[in-house]
N, C-alpha and C positions, 0 to 999 in steps of 0.2 A: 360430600365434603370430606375431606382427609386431616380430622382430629393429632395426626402423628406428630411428634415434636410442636404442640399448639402449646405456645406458650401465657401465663394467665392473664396475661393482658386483652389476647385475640380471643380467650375463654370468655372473657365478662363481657368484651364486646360485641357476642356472640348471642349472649344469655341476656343482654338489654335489648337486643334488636328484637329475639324470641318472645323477650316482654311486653314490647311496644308492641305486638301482634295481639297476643294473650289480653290485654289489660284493654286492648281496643273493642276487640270481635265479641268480649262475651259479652258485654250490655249493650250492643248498638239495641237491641230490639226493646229496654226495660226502660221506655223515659217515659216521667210522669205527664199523662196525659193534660194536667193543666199549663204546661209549661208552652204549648202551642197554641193556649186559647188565651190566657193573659200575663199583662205585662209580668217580667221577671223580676226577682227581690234584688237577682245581682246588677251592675250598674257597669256599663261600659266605665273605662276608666284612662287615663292621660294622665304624663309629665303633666302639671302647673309649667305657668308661664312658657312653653314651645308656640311655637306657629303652627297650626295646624297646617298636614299634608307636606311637610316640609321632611326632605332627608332626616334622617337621625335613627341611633339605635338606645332603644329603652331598654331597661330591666324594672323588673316586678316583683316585688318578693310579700309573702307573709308568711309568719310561724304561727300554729296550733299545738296547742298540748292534746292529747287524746288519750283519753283515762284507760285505754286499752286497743291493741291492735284491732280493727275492725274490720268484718267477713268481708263485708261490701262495700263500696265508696264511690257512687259513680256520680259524676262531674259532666258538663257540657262546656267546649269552651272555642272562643274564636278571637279571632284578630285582623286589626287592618295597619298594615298589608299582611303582613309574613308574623308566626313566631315559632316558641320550641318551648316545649313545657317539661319542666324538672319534678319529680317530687323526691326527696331527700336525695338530693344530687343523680338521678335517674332519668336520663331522658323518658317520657312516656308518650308525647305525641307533639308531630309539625302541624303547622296545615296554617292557615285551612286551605279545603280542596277549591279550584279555581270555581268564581261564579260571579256575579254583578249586584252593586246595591239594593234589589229588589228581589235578590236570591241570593242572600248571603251566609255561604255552608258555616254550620260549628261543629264539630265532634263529641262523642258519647267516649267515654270511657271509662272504667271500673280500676281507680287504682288502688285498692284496697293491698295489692301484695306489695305495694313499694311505702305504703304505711306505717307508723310501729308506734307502740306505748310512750308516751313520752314525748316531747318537742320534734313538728315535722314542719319542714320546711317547705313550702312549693314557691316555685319561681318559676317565670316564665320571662325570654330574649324576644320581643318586639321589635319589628327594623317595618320603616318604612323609607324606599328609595328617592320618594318626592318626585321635582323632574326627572330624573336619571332612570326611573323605576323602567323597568321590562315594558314592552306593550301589549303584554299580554296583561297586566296586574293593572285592575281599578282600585280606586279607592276614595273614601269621602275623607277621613280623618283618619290619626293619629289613636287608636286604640285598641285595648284588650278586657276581657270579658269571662269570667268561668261564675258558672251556675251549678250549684247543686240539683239534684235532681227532687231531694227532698228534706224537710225540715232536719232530718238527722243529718244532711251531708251541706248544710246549709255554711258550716264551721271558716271556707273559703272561697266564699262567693264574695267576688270584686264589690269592692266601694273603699273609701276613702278612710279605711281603717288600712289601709293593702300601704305599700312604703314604693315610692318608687325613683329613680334616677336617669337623668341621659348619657349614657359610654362616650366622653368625649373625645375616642380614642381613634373613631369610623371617621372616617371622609369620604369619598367618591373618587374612583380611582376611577380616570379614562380610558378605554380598550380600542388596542389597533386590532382590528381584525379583518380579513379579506372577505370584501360580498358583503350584501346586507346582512344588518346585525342588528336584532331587537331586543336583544338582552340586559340592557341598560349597563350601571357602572360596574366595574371591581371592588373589590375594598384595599383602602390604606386604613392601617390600625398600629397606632402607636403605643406598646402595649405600656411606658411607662403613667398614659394615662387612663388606664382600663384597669378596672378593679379587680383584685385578686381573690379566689375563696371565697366570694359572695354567695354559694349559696351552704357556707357552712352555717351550721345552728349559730356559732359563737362571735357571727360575723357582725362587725358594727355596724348600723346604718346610722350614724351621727351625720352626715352629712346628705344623710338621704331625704327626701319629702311626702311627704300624706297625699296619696293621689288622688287629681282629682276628676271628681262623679259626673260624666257628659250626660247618660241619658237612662234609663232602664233597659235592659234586654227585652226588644220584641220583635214576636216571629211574624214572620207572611201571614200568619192565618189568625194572628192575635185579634181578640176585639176589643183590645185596648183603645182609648183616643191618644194612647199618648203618641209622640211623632218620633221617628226614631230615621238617623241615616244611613241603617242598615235594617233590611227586614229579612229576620234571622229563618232559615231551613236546615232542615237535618241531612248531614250528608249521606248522599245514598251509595258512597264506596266504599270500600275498607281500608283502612291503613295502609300504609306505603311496606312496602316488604326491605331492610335494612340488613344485611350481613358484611361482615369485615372480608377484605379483598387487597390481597397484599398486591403491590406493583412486580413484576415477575424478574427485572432486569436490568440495570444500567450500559447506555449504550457508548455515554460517552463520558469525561469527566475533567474539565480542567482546572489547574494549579492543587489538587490532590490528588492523592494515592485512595483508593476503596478496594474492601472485599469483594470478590466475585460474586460473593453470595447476596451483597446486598442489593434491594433491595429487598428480593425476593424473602431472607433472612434478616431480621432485628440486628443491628449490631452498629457499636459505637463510632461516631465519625468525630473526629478534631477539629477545627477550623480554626487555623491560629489568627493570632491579632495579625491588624492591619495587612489583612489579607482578603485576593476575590477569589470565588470557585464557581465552580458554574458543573451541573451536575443533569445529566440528561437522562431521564428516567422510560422504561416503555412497559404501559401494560399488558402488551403483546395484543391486544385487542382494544377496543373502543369499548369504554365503560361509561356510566352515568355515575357517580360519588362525592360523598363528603370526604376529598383530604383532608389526614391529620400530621400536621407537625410536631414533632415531641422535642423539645430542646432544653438546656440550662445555659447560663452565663452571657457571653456577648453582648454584655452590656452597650445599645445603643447599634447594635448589628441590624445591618438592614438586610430583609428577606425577602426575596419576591418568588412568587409561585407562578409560572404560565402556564397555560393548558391547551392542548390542543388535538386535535383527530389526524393531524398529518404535518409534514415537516414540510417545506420548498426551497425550489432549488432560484438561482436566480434567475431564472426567466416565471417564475412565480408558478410554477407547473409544480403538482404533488406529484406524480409520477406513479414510481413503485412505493407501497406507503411502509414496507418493512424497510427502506434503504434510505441511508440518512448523511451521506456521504455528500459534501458539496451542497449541505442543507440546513438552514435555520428555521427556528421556531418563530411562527407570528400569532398572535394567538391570544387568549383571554388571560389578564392578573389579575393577582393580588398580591399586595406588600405587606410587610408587617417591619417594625422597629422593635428592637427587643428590649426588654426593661432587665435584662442582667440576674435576675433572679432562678432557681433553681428550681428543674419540671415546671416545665410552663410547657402549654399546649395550645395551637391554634390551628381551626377551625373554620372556615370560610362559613358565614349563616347560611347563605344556600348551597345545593350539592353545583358538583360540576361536571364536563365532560370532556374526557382525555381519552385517548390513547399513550401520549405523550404529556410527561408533566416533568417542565424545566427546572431546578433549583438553581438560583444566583443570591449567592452569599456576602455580603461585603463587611466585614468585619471592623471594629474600631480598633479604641487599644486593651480591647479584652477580646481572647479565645471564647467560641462558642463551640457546645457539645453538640451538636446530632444526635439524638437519641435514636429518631425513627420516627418515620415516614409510612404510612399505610392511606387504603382507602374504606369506606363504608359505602359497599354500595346503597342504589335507591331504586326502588322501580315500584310500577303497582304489581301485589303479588299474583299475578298469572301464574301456572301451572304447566308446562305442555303436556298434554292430556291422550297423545298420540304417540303412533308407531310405525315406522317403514324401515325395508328392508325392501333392497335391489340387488344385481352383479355390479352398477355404478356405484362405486365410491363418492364421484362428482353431484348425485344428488344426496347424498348424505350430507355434504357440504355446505350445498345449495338451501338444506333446509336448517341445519344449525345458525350459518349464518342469519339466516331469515329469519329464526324466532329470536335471536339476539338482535336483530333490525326491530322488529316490533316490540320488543319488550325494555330498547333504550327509549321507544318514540309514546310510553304508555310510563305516567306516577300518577296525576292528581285527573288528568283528563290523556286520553289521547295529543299529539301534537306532530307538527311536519317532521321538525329535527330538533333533538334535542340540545345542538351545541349553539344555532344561530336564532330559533324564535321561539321555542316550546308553546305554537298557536297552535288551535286543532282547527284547522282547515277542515272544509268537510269534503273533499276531492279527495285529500291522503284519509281522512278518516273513515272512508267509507269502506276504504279495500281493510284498512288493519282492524275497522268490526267483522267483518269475513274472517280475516286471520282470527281474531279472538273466537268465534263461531265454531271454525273446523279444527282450531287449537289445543284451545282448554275448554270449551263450553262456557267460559265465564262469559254474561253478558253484562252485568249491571256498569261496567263502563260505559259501555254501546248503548244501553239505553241511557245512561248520563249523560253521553255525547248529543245523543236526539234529542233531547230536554232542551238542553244546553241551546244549541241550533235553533231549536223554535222559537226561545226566549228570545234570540238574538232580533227579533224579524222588526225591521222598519214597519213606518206607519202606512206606507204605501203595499206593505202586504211582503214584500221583497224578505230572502233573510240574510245576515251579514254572511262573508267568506268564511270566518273566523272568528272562531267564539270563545271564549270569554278574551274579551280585547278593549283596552282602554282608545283603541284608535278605529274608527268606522273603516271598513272597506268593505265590500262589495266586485263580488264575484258571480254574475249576474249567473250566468249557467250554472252556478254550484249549487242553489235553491232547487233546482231540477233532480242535482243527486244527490240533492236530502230526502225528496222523495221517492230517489231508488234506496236509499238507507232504509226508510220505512218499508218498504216494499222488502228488502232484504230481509229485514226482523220478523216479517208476517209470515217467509217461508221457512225461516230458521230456530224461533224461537217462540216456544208456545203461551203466547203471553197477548191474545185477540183484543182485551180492554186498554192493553196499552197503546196496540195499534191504532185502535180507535180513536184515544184521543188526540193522535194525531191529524185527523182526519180536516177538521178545522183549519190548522195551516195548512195541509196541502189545498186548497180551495181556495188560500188568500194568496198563494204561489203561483196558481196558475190563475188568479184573478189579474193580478199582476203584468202577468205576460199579453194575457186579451187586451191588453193595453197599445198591447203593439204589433200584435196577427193585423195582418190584412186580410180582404175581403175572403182571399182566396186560403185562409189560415196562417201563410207565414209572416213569419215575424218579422218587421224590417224596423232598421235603427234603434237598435236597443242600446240603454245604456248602461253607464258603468263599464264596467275589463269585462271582457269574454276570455279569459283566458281557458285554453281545454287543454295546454298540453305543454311542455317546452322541446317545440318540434323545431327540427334544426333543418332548413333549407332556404338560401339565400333568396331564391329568385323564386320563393312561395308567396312571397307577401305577408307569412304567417308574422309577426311582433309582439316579443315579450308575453308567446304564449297563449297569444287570439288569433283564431284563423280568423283569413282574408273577408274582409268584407266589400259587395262591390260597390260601383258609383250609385245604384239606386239603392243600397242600405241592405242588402240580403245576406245569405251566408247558409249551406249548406247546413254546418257543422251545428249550428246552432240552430237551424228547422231540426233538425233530426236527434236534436236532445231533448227539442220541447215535443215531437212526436211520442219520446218510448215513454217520457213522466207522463204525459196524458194517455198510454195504455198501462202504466202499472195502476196512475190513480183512480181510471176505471175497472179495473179491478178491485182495488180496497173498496172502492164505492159501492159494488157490485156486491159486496159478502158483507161489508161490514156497515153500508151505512145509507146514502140516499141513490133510487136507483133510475131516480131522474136523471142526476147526476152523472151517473155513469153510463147513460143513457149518451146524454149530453158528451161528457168526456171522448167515445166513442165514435162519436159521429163527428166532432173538431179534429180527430186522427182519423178517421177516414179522408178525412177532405183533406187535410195537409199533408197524407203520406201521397196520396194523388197528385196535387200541387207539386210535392216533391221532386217524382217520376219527371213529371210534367216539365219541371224548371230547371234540374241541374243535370239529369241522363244524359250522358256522352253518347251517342250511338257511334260515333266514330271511333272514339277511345273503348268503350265497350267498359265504362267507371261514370258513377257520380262527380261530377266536380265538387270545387269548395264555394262557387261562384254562379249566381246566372251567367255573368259573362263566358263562364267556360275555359278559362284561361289555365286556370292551376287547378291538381289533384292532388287529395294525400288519402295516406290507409285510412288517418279517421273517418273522412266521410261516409267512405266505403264499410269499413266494420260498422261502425252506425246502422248504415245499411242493411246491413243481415242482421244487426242483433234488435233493428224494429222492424223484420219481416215488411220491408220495406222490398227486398228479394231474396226469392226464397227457390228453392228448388237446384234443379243444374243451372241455372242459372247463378245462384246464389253461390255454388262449388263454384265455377268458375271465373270469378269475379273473385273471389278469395284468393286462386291460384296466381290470379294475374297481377294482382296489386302487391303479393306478398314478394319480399324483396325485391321488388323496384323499384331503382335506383332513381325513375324520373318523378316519381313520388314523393313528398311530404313525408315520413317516418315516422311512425309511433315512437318516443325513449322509454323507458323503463314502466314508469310512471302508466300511458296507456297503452302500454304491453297489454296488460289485465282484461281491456275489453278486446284487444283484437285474438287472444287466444281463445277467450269466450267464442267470437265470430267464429274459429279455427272448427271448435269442436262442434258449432251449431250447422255448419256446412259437413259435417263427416268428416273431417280432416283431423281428430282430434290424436289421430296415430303420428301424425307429421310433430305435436308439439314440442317431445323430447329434441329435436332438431331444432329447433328455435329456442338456444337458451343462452346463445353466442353473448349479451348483454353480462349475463348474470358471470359465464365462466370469466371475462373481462375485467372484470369486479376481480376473482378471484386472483387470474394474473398477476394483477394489481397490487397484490397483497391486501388488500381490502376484506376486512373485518365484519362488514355491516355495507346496506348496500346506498350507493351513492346515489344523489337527488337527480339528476338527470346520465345522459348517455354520453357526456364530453369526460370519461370519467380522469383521466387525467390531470385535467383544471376543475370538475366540476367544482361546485361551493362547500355542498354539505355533502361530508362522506355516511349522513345515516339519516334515511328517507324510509319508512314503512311501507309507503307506497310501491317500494320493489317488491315486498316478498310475498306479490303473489303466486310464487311457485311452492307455498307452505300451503294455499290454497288448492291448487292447480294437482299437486302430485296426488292428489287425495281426490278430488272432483273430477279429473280427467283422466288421468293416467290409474288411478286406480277406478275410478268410475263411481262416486260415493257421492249422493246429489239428494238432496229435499225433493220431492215430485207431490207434494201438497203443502197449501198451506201448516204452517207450527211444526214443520217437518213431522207430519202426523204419516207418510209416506214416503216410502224410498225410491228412486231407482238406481240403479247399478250399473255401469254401462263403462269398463274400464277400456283406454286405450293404451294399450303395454308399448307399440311401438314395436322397435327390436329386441325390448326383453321378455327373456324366456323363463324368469322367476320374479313375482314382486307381491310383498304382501305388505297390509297395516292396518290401522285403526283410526279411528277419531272419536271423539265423545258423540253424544245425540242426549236430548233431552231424557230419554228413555233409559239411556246407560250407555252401551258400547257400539258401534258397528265394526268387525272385522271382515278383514276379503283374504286369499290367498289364492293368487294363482300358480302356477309351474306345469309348465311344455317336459313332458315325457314322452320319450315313444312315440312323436309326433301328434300326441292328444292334450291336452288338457285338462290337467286335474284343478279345480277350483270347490274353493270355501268359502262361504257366507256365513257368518254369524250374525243373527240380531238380537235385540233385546228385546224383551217380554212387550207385546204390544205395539211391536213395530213390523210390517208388511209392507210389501211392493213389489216391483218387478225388474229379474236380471235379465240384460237386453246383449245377446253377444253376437254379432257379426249378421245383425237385425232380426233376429228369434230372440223374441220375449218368452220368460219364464217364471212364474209365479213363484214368490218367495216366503217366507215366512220366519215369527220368531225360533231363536236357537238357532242350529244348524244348518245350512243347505251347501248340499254337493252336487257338483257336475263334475263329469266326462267327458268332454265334446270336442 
């Protein structure tokens, strides 16, 4: 970051973000042991007289005196739905992290540094949406809760000593937005009736009320009797990472004059009375953030904020997304009414996501100042933990973008897209735990996400699409790769117990599915969406993303998903658990890869169909095919060869790009990938920022899907050849496909510490380097001569 000309405002907001990390990370580990076994002292707490679960935004406050700044002070605290906790005017933590009434996260915190001698104030901003809310956000009631962790820090634990009021200022703003949109309302905020300086020490609460006491705080694991509508868990992630992020440019501006420099630069704007302005802002990239508005005067000036990831022209196409010509913004609000007063500040209560963010000003018969505009970003604090270098520039590109694709689609959980449902599907979430995996090595999202998902599982054994979600859906085939996620974590991450206990649900997943095997193993007439892909061909049959199924109820695409889950899950079975079972497991993929052969083999076409009937073909099937050794051998090559760009095929989009590159490199082909990245450069074209949810990318919906950046995986697994070859990646192997280049080296994390590779063509040889870390072995595999590897250093000449 470039401290140069940082002026003290983007300093403090800089140094409370730092805080919000600091005050979070150092006590998650120090909570008193009885606070999980019985009920809590401190007391969920409510406005008096609200309707429970209904719209509206709270404030909370109380003051302590403390006879002296104290080392330590750590707190536990949560909310339903959303808040944001202060102490002496200090942001210190949002949340809480997404999860459901019978796992409902709170956070640990130490704010001992934002404490001091004398009168402190903590307050905390409560909002819950009611109907309008997100569908991703449950909720029973209307409340907030902090706990001290022990008798010393007991000074601000909720009850009805706590002062609290409703902001009658929030309403429910309705959003036009293109494509589904699960994000519920905007805000309108009228600030002349929104309280100002609330959380100074000297601030009145004469009109405030004694909150009142719903229930005691208690945990999942409490053996309290008492009954509570949230059974409270500790969250297992870490604070959201929060730094200031100026907007870089304005692109367009009407009925004023601005500096060039602003946004990019602080500086004062005019807005005279009884005047409109309309002021078009670009972050140059697609960001996740808290806009702030900084203003005085305008008394009665209305403001409205949009936001959006790309501008359209009228035939409703984004197009190229840097050109804005012949283009308006449609896209997510908020309004605000101003109450005329001097430095005033707002604040959307959730972050948002823009690359564009519009100003329309309408002025009364008072001038309003512009102070300034900035963002805070949000995201979970990932790291990228990696390194590459090539002679292509385009994958340099390729992978920046990419870890900005996953690191907008990751804060509290993983999720598809951050601007239209922030839901973690578990189809996109499975490639961006990979991404996390060969990225930064951080896992404990990825296993949050697996948690998460288990939780979710109907009673019929099934697990939801989509989790934490206040609306059921069901994603019949996505249960299947939840159990490649498990099967993922057991090769990647050395953590066998955790595995383990997954083992239970995968057994009521494919309990499930026997539901619907026939005699001869496959599955006919399943229900729920089958969706696998948003594959675009008219006359496939494929709909809204379910391959074809035929008149007797069968489907290829869907035998051969429940094929590779019952060979990973006889695996887990096999190492970790019952070996009847996998036993069992074993022998129902025997017989249905058979079946398989049996029922959809072209021998004419020389391809698996999507159908018994034989009618229609796509890559999926086919990649399926090789990646459940379904066929293998020259056979397997040439079946890869034939279906890859063919045009009378079904097409993978971006999305299961991911397995059929997999198939590329499990057939030998993994030299050909650099050549298949036509989707990704198209993005870039595009001007495109972050990569888009499907292959129409022009019209697509959502320009930032995680699900693309499997080439942050791919450059490093394939192309450099860096692969787990044991379970807990206790083993390597190496095995890179350079393609046409003739220099490429990098890194990734590993449980153990670092792996590096370096190749470079001299002299028509090859000079390469292996590095590993202490305790890590395997084998480098080059043009099929394996070589024995070892920690530290290895070189070849070959």
């Amino acid at each position: 970051m470039n401290y140069k000309n940082m002026n003290m405002s983007n300093l403090k907001s800089i140094l409370l973000g730092l805080l919000l990390f600091v005050v979070t990370v150092s006590s998650a580990q120090q909570i008193n042991p009885d606070l999980f076994t019985k009920a809590w002292r401190a007391y969920w707490i409510t406005v008096p007289n609200e309707l429970p679960g209904d719209y509206g935004v709270y404030r909370f406050r109380k003051d302590v005196i403390l006879k002296e700044k104290p080392e330590k002070y750590i707190i536990h605290v949560s909310a339903d739905n959303r808040y944001k906790l202060f102490v002496n005017g200090e942001l210190v933590s949002v949340g809480p992290a997404g999860g459901d009434k019978n796992n409902w996260n709170f956070e640990t915190l130490d704010i001992a540094p934002c404490l001091q001698e004398g009168v402190n104030v903590i307050a905390a901003v409560v909002w819950n949406d009611g109907k309008h809310r997100a569908v991703v956000q449950t909720s029973q009631t209307t409340g907030f809760i902090l706990q001290g962790n022990s008798r010393k820090e007991y000074d601000f634990n909720t009850n009805s000593k706590w002062f609290c009021n409703k902001d009658e200022a929030y309403q429910p703003l309705a959003q036009k937005v293109v494509g589904y949109y699960a994000l519920g309302a905007g805000e309108m905020v009228d600030m002349n009736e929104s309280p100002t300086n609330w959380m100074e020490p000297d601030f009145s609460m004469e009109n405030w009320l004694e909150a009142e006491q719903i229930t005691p705080g208690v945990t999942k694991a409490s053996t309290t009797l008492i009954s509570s509508p949230w059974l409270l868990v500790h969250s297992e992630i870490p604070p959201v990472e929060l730094f200031p992020q100026r907007l870089a440019r304005i692109r367009r501006a009407k009925g004023i004059s601005v500096l060039e420099t602003f946004p990019a630069e602080k500086s004062r704007i005019t807005v005279p009375a009884n005047s409109q302005v309309q002021l078009l802002l670009d972050q140059n990239f697609l960001t996740n953030a808290y806009p702030t508005l900084k203003y005085s005067n305008g008394k009665n000036a209305v403001i409205s904020m949009k936001y959006a990831e790309a501008l359209y022209d009228s035939a409703m196409a984004k197009g190229n997304r840097t050109e804005i010509e012949g283009k308006s913004l449609i896209g997510r609000e908020d309004r605000i009414i101003c109450n005329g007063l001097d430095n005033q500040q707002y604040t959307p209560l959730s972050w948002r996501t823009y690359r564009y963010l519009q100003v329309d000003i309408q002025t009364q018969n008072e001038a309003l100042i512009l102070d300034d505009i900035y963002g805070t970003f949000i995201g979970y604090p990932f790291k990228n933990n990696t390194a590459f270098q090539s002679e292509l520039p385009l994958l340099d590109s390729i992978l920046q973008i990419g870890w900005r694709t996953a690191r907008l689609c990751a804060v509290d959980t993983y999720f598809d897209c951050p601007y239209y449902e922030q839901l973690q599907y578990i189809g996109d979430t499975r490639i961006q735990m990979m991404v996390s995996y060969f990225n930064s090595g951080d896992d404990r999202l990825a296993r949050n996400a697996i948690n998460l998902i288990d939780k979710s599982r109907l009673p019929e054994g099934i697990t939801q699409s989509r989790y934490p979600s206040g609306a059921l859906q069901v994603i019949t085939p996505f249960s299947l790769l939840w159990i490649g996620m498990v099967s993922d974590y057991y090769h990647y991450r050395p953590d066998i117990e955790f595995v383990r206990s997954k083992l239970m649900g995968i057994r009521q997943v494919l309990s499930f599915y026997s539901n619907y095997q026939q005699e001869d193993g496959s599955v006919k007439n399943l229900p729920y969406w089958s969706f696998t892909d948003w594959a675009e061909n008219k006359s496939s049959k494929w709909r809204v993303g379910a391959p074809p199924i035929s008149e007797q109820g069968y489907s290829s695409v869907i035998d051969f998903q429940l094929l590779w889950a019952l060979q990973l899950a006889a695996e887990l079975e096999r190492d970790l658990g019952m070996a009847c079972l996998a036993d069992e497991y074993q022998q129902k993929a025997a017989r249905l890869q058979q079946t398989i052969r049996n029922k959809y083999w072209d021998d004419d076409q020389k391809m698996f169909a999507d159908t018994d009937e034989r009618e229609y073909f796509s890559e999926h099937a086919n990649v399926l095919a090789i990646l459940t050794g379904t066929t293998s051998g020259a056979e397997a090559t040439n079946l890869f060869k034939h279906i890859i760009d063919n045009p009378d095929l079904t097409q993978t989009s971006i999305y299961f790009k991911y397995y059929l590159n997999q198939a590329m490199a499990k057939v030998g082909l993994g030299n050909d990938y650099l050549k298949h990245l036509d989707i990704w450069q198209k993005n870039i074209e595009l001007g495109m920022t972050t990569w888009g949810e499907d292959s129409q990318v022009e019209r697509t919906r959502s320009d930032c899907h995680a699900w693309g950046a499997s080439p942050n995986i791919e450059f490093f697994r394939i192309v450099l050849g860096i692969d787990s070859n044991a379970p807990e990646f206790s083993k390597v192997k190496i095995e890179p496909h350079l393609g046409d280049l003739t220099k490429a080296s990098g890194s990734i994390p590993h449980p153990n510490g670092c792996i590096a590779v370096r190749y470079e063509l001299k002299n028509k040889k090859w000079k390469i380097q292996i590095e590993l870390p202490e305790g890590l072995s395997g084998t480098f595999v080059w043009k099929g001569t394996s070589y024995d590897i070892h920690p530290e250093t290895n070189e070849f000449k070959l």
